[in-house]
N, C-alpha and C positions, 0 to 999 in steps of 0.2 A: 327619454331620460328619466329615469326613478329617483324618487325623493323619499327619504324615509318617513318625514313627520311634516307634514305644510307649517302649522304654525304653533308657536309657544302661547299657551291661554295666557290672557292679562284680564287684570280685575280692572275697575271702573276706571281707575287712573289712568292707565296704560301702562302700569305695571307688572312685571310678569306674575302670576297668581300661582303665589310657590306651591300651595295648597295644594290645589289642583293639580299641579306640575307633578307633583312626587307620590301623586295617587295615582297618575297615569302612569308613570314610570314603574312604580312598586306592582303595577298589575301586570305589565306589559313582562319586565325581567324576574317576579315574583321575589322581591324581597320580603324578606321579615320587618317586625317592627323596629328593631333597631337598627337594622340596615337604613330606614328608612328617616330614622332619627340621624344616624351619620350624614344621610343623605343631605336632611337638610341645615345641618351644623356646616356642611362642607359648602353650599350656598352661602349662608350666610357670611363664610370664611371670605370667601370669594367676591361676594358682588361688598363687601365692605370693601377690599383690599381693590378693586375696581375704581370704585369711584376716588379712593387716598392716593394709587398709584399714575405714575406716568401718565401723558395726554394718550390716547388710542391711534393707530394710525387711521387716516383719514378714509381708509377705502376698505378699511376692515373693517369685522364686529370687536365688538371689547371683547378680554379675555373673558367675560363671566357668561356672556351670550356666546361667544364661544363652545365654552364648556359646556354650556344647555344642551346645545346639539350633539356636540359629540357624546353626551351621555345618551341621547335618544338615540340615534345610531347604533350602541352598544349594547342599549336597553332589548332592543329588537334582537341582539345577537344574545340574548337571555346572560352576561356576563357576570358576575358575583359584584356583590357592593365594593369591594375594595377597587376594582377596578374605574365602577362609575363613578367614584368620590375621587381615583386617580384624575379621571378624565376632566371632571369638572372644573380642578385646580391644575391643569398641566397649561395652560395657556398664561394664568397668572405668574407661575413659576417661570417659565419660561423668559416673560416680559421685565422681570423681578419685583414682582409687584408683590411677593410674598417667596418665603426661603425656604428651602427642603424641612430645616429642623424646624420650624413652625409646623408642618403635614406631620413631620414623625409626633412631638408631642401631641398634635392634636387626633390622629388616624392611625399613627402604627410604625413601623419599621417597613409592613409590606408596600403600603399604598407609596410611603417615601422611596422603595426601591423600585415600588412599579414606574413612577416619575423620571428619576433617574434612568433607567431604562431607556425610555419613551426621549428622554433628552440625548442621551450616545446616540439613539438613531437619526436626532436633527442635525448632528452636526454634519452631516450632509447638506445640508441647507443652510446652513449657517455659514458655511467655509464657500460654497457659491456663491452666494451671494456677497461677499467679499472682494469679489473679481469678476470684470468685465470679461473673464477667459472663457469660452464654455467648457463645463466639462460632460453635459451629455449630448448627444446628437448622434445621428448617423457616419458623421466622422468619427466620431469617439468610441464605437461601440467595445473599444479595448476599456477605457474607460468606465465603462458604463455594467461590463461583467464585474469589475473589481472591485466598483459600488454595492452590489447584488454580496459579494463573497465579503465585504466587510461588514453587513450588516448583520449576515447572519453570523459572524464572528459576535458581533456585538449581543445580539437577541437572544438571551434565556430564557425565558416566560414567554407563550404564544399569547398572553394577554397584552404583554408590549407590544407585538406586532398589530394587535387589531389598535388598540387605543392609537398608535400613530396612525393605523388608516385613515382611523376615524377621524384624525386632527386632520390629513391630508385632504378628505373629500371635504371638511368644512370649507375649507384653506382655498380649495380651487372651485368652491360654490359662489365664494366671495370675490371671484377676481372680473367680474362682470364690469367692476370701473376702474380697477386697477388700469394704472399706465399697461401700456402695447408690452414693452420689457421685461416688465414680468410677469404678467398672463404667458408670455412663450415661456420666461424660467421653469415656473411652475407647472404647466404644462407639460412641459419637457420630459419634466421631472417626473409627475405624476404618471406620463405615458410609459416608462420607461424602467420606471423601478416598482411603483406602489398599483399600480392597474395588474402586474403581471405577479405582483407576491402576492394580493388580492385572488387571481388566477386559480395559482399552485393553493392557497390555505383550502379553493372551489368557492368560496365568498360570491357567488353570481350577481348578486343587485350592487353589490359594491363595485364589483369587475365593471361591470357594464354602466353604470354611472361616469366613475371615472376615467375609461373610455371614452364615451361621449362628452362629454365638458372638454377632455385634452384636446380629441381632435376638434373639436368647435373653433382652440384659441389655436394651434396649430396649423389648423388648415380651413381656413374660413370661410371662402370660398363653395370647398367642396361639398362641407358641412350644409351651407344655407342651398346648394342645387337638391343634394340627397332632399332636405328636411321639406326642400319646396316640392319636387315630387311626389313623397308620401302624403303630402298635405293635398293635392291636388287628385288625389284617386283616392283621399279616405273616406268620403261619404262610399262610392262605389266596393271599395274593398272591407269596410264595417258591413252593407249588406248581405256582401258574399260570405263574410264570416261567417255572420247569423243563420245563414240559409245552412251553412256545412253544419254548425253547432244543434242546429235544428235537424238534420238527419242523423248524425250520428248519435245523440241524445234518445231517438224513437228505436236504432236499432240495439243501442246498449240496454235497454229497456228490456227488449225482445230475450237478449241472451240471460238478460235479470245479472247484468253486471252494475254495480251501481256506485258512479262514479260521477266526477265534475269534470266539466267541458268549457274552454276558454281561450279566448283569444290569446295568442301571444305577444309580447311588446316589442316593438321594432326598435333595433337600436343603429342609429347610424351610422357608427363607427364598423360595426359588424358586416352591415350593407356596403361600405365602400369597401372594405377589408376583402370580401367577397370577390368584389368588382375588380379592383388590383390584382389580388391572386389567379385569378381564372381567367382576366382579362374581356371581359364579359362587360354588357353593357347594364341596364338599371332592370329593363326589360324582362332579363333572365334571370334574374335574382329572384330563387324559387322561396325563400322564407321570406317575401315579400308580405305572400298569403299565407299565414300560419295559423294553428289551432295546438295546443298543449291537453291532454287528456289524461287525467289523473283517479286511481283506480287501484284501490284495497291492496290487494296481491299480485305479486308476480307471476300468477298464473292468466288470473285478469289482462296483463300487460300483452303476453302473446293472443291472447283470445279476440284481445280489442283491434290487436294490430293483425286480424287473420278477418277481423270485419272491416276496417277501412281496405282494404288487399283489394273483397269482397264487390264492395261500393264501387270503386277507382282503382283504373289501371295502373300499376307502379311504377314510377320510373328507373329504367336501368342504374346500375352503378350508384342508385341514392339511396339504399338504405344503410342504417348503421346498427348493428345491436351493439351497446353500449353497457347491457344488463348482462351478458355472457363474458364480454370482455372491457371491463370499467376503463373510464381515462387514467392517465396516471395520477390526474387529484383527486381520484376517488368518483368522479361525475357518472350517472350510470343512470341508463334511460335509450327506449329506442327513440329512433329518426328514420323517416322514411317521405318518400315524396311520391305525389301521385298526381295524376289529369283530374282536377275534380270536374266539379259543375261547369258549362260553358266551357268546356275546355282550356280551362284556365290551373296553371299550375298549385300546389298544394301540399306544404310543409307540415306532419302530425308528428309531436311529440309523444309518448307515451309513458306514464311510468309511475310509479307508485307516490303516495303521500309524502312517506320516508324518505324515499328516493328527491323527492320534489325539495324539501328540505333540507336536505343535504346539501343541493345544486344551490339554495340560496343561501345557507350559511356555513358550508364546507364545515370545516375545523369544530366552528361552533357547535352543530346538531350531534357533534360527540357527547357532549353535556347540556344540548340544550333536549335533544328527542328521549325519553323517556322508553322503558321498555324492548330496549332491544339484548340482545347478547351482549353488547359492550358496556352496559352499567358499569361493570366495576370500574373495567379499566377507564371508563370517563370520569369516574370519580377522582384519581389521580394527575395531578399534576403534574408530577412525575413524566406521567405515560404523555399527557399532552405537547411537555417540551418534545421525548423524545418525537411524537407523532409528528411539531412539528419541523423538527431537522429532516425528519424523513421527508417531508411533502417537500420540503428545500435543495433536498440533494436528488430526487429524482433524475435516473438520465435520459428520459425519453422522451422524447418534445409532443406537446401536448398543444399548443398552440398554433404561431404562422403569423406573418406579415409584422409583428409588432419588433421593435428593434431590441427588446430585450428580452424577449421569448426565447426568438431565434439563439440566443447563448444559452439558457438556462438546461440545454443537455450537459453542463458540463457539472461534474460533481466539485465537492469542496473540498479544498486543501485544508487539511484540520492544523497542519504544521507552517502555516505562512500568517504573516500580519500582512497590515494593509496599512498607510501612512500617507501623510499631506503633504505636497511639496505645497510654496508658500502662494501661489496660483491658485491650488484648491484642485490638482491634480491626484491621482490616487496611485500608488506605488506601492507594488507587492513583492514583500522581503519574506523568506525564511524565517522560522522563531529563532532571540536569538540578535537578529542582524543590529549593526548599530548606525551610527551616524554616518560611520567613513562606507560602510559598505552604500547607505543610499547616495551619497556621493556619488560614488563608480556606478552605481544604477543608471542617476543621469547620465550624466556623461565623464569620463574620464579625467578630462583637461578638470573638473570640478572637482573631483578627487583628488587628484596631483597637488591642487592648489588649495585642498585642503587646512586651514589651520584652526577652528572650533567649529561649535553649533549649535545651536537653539533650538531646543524643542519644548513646543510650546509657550515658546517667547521669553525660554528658562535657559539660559546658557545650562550646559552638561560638557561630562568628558566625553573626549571622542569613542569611548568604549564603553558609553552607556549603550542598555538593551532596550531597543525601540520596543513601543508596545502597539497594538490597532489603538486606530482613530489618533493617533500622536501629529501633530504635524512639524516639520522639519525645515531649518532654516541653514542654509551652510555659508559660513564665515570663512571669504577666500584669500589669502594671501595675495602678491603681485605676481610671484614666478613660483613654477611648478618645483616644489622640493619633496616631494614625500619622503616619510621616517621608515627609517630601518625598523626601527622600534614595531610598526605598523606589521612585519612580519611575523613576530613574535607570537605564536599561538597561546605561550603564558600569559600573555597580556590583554587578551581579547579583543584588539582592534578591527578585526575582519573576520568575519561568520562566511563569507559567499566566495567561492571559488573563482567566482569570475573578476573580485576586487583585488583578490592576492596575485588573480595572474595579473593583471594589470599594474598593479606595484612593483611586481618580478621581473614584467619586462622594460620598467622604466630605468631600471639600473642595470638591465643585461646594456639597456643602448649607451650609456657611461661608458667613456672612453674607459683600455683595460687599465692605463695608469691608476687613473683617478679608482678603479674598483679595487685595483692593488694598495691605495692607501686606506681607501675605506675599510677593505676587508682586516689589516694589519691592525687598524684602532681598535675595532671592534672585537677579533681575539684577543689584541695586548688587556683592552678592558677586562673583558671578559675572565681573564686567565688572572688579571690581579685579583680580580671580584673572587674568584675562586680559590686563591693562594695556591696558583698550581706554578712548583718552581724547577729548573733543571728538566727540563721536559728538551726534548731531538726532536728541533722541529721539521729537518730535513726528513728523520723517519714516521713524523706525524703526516707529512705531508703523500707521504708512501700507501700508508695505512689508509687515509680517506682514497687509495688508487691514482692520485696527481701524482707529474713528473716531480715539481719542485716548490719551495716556496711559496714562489712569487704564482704559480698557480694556484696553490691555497688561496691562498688570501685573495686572488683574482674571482675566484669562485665563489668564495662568501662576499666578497662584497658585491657581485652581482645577481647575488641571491639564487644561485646553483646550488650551492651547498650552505646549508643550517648551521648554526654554532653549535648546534644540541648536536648535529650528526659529529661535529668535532671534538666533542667532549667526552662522546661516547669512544671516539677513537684515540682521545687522549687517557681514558682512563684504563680499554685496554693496554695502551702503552707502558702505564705504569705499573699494571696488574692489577690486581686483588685490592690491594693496602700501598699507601704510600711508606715509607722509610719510618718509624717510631709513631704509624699511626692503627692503634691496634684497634681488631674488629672485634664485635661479641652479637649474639643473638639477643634479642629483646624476646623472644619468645621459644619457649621448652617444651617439650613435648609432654602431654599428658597422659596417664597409665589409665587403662582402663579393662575392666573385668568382662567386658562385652565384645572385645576382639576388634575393634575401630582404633583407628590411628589419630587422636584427637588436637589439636590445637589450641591453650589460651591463653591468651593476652592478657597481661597482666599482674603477672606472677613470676617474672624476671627466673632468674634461674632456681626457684624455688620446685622442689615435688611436687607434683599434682596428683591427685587423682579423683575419678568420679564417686559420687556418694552411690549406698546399697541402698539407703532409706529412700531414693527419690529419683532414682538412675534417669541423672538428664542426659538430653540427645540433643545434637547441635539443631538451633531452632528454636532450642526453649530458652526464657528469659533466665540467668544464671549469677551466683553469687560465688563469693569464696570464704572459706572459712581457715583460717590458719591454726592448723592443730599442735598438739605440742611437740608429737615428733613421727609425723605423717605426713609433714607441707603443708599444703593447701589442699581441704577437699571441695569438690564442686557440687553444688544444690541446684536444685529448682528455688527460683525466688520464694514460689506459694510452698515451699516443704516445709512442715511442720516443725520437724525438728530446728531448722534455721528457720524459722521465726520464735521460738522460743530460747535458740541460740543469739539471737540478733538481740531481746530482751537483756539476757543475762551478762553477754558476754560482747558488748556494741563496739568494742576494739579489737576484738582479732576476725572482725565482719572486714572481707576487703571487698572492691568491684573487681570483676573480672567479665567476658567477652570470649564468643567463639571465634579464633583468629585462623588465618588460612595457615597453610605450611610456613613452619619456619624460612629467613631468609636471611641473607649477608648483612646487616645493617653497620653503618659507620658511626662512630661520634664524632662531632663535626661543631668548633669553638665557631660563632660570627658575631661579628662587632656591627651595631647599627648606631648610628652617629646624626643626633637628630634637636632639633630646636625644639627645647621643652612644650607642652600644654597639655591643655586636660583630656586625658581621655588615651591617652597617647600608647600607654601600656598595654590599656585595656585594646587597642585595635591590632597592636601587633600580637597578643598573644591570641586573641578571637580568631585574625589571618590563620597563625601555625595551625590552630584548633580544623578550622573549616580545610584547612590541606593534610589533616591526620598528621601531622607531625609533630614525635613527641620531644618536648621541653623537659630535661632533668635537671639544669644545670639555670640559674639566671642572677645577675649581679648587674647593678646600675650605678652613677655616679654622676649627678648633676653640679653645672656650674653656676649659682643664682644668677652672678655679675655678668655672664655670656648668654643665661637664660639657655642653656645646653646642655644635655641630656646625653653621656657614654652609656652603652647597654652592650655588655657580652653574654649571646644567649650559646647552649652548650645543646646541642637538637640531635637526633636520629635521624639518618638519612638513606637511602638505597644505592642512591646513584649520582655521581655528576652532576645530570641530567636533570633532578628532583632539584639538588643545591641549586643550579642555576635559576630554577621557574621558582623558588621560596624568595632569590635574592631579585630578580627580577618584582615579584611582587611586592614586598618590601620596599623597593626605592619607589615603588608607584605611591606609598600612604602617604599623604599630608604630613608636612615638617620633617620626612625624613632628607639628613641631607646625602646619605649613603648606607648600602648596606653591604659587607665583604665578610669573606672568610676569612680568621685571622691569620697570621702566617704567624709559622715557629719560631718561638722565642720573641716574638712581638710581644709589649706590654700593653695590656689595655688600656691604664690610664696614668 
């Protein structure tokens, strides 16, 4: 097992001796002096807010020795100050022994979002620990991908990912006396998610620590057989080393290749890992006996490994060049096995300084190794994030045996969330999805019996848009009733295909009666909402290709046939224009001296044409100016001349828009009928805004004594179809109590 730092120097007291602390650290990660100053502002911040805040738990360190280590840990991965002043204060933050806006005033905006960060990725931890449920294990391993795919949803900055490492390997250094329960949670956990993204960043002392410590409290047993084995042939297997590192040393000499020679560290998790896979006993376990040989260049590397060949005969099927064809984290270095001395077998590493580096701090020696062709791009943070989605999304399996390797072929869903049922389960939706669709996720009868939902312990409407890490609570009725309403794609109840069939077929199994009354409410609504009057409904029912009525209406209410399909059928029916309802273009065609057939918006039936001083082209930002007897001519906003027209002349300055081809538009009276309050105006005309629907016409008329509010807005429309999704949205805003098309010769107030 590796350890990064044995112990925190303390002065006479038995204090820790910050001094000293932040001279080790400042050499070890090369900070500056003011790094070094943050450094120990961020101490101070810390072990005060320690000893003020909350009692510690019992079987952990405080947050502030906490943070010691994990800044040592980090320190060794050469990471920038804002990081290690993150890491120092993430355990107090966490505990709330101190609050983000404290770290921002005191550190930055950065070090506060690095924290933040580093906290989305606990909530993993936080939400298990919650629930006696599990959610990772070898039954779970569904589970346990959609952990791995939400995290890296979460994770921006590759410096969040290490910083929680490094919270993680403290976290399970300390569970030595923790109760049995959670030594396995965390375990689990660490085997499972942070051992294997440790893996992918090539982090090798980190990988293989946390590795070992999992399977210690996972499998204890096998751990103490392995650990007593090696212990019981290490005098014997240190001598052999020496004697190999003693010959090969004399003949690298000889080639005047000049390089170090060293044992390698056995890790047990590795050794059993081995033993499982190949089914092999402790015996054959060829890197038992190892030696790692580190060496200038890549020319060196073959030459070295062309003198072990030399020495000892190789064994079949065991070498790897890894330097030809790198793993997929990047890991790159030969393996080879051979009979050494006594005929006993013989694991040799090979592989450059650089190389060597790499393999122990992957991601890191981007910016931590000096001198290579990658300067620049290490300089970039930028380049890091994207480096590391890349090391995230790799598909080629690069490991074995561990239960969350074995997934990590699979690439990321850039278009899905991730979400908590209230278990601490992980459920993955499309962007997008809302409350009702994770409903139908579960299980359907939960859907059916849908009637609100909470997320995040925040009641919401049922067409709120879930976000990753949300967690989800669903508030179920007695008896299965789902809403029509729920169909409505204006209304955004359901995102997921498989939620809508599911609602579609709960009303095909509706007796036909009952579909035939449903269907009949819901166009009579409909159809007043619309003020659509003297309509053949026998020949309506023609037109959607039904024999009669009583099939219409059978049809939508079993949700075969859409009201928008029947609207669109109803408004062929009537044609073009209803009876004394006349149509006009909102949009004229523009003249232009360039031979383009141009379109803008904005300029009602007025003349247009493009300016010679500044000949815009659809794409560029554009103004209008109204001439005196030319229309409207069109500019570049930056055209000189309209900017010293805009100066002189700031009233006959209008806005105008490149608009696509003219179209049919209608004018169209609707009455919204709503229980006065503030704001009320302002949401319905912000709605038409965000659906481009233009407003020429509005009058309102409140009652104090009723506390009620008449509004007839006067709007542009294209279709049916559009009125019906504006009037649909409309009745969704707060205080409204209806929203309709007015009918003719109707008074508004």
């Amino acid at each position: 097992m590796v350890k990064v730092r044995e112990d925190i120097p303390l002065d006479a007291g038995g204090e820790v001796d910050i001094n000293t602390w932040v001279e080790q650290i400042a050499a070890t990660a090369g900070l500056s002096d003011e790094g070094c100053g943050n450094l120990v502002k961020a101490i101070e911040l810390s072990q005060t807010a320690d000893m003020e805040g909350p009692e510690n738990h019992p079987w952990h360190h405080s947050s502030f020795k906490s943070g010691l280590e994990m800044v040592e840990i980090l320190a060794d991965l050469k990471l920038d100050c804002s990081s290690l002043v993150a890491a120092l204060c993430y355990r107090a933050v966490r505990e709330k022994k101190l609050q983000l806006d404290q770290i921002e005033d005191n550190f930055g905006e950065e070090v506060s979002k690095l924290i933040r960060g580093v906290t989305g990725m606990a909530i993993i931890t936080s939400m298990r620990n919650d629930t006696n449920e599990e959610v990772f294990g070898r039954e779970s391993q569904e589970q346990t991908e959609k952990v791995r795919k939400m995290l890296i949803a979460i994770v921006d900055d590759v410096r969040v990912a290490l910083i929680k490492l490094a919270e993680r390997t403290i976290m399970i250094r300390a569970l030595k006396s923790a109760p049995q329960e959670k030594r396995t949670k965390v375990a689990r956990e660490v085997s499972e998610v942070y051992a294997p993204l440790a893996h992918r960043l090539g982090i090798g002392h980190i990988k293989w620590e946390l590795e070992d410590l999992a399977f210690r409290y996972l499998h204890s047993e096998e751990y103490k057989r392995i650990a007593k084995l090696l212990d019981e042939r290490r005098l014997d297997r240190q001598g052999f080393i020496d004697n190999v590192i003693e010959t090969l040393e004399t003949e690298l000499d000889k080639a005047n290749i000049h390089g170090s020679i060293m044992g390698r560290a056995k890790h047990i998790y590795s050794i059993w890992r081995k033993m499982q896979r190949k089914a092999i006993g402790f015996s054959q376990v060829y890197d038992i006996r190892a030696v790692r040989i580190l060496v200038p260049t890549v020319r060196d590397c073959y030459a070295a490994l062309g003198i072990v060949h030399s020495l000892w005969r190789n064994i079949p099927n065991e070498f790897d060049d890894y330097i030809a064809s790198p793993k997929e984290n990047g890991y790159r270095s030969l393996h080879t096995a051979v009979i050494g001395p006594k005929q006993k077998v013989l694991e040799v590493q090979i592989r450059t300084q650089a190389m060597h580096e790499e393999a122990e701090f992957g991601v890191c020696a981007h910016w931590r190794y000096k001198g290579t062709d990658d300067d620049n791009e290490a300089d970039s943070y930028e380049a890091k994030i994207s480096w590391l989605r890349q090391v995230l999304e790799w598909h080629e399996e690069v490991g074995g045996g561990n239960p969350l390797e074995d997934h990590l072929s699979h690439g990321i869903e850039q278009d899905r969330i991730y979400v908590f049922t209230p278990e601490g389960h992980i459920v993955d939706l499309p962007q997008g999805a809302t409350p009702l669709d994770f409903a139908y996720q579960i299980h359907t009868d939960i859907g059916h019996c849908c009637r609100g939902a909470k997320v995040n312990s925040r009641i919401v409407p049922l067409n709120h848009q879930l976000q990753t890490s949300d967690q989800v609570e669903i508030l179920k009725g007695k008896r299965e009733a789902p809403s029509r309403d729920w169909l409505s794609s204006d209304l955004g109840y359901l995102r997921t295909s498989r939620a809508r069939a599911r609602v579609q077929q709960w009303f095909k199994m509706q007796a036909r009666d009952q579909n035939i009354a449903d269907g009949r409410v819901m166009l009579d609504r409909e159809f007043r909402r619309m003020a659509i009057q003297e309509l053949d409904f026998d020949r309506l029912a023609q037109v959607t290709g039904l024999n009669s009525l009583d099939d219409l209406y059978a049809a939508v209410g079993a949700s075969d046939l859409g009201v928008h399909q029947v609207l669109n059928a109803a408004q062929k029916l009537l044609g073009t224009q209803e009876p004394d309802e006349p149509s006009f273009s909102l949009t004229s065609r523009a003249s232009s001296d360039v031979g383009a057939d141009l379109y803008i918006d904005g300029v009602g039936n007025l003349l247009t044409n493009i300016a010679n001083c500044c000949h815009p082209v659809p794409g560029d930002a554009i103004v209008g100016y109204i001439t005196k007897n030319k229309g409207v001519a069109v500019h570049r906003q930056d055209c000189q001349n309209i900017l010293h027209l805009s100066e002189d002349e700031p009233e006959r300055i209008i806005k105008v828009d490149w608009g696509e081809a003219p179209q049919q538009v209608y004018s169209v009276d609707i009455i919204v009928e709503a229980f006065d309050r503030h704001g009320l105006l302002r949401d319905i005309t912000t709605l038409l805004d965000n659906q481009k629907i233009n407003v020429s016409a509005l009058q309102t008329l409140s009652d104090k004594s009723l506390n009620t509010v008449d509004m007839l807005f006067t709007i542009d429309i294209r279709s049916f179809e559009e009125l019906s999704r504006i009037l649909a949205k409309l009745n969704q805003l707060p205080n409204v109590a209806s929203a309709r098309r007015k009918q003719r010769m109707e008074s508004t107030h």
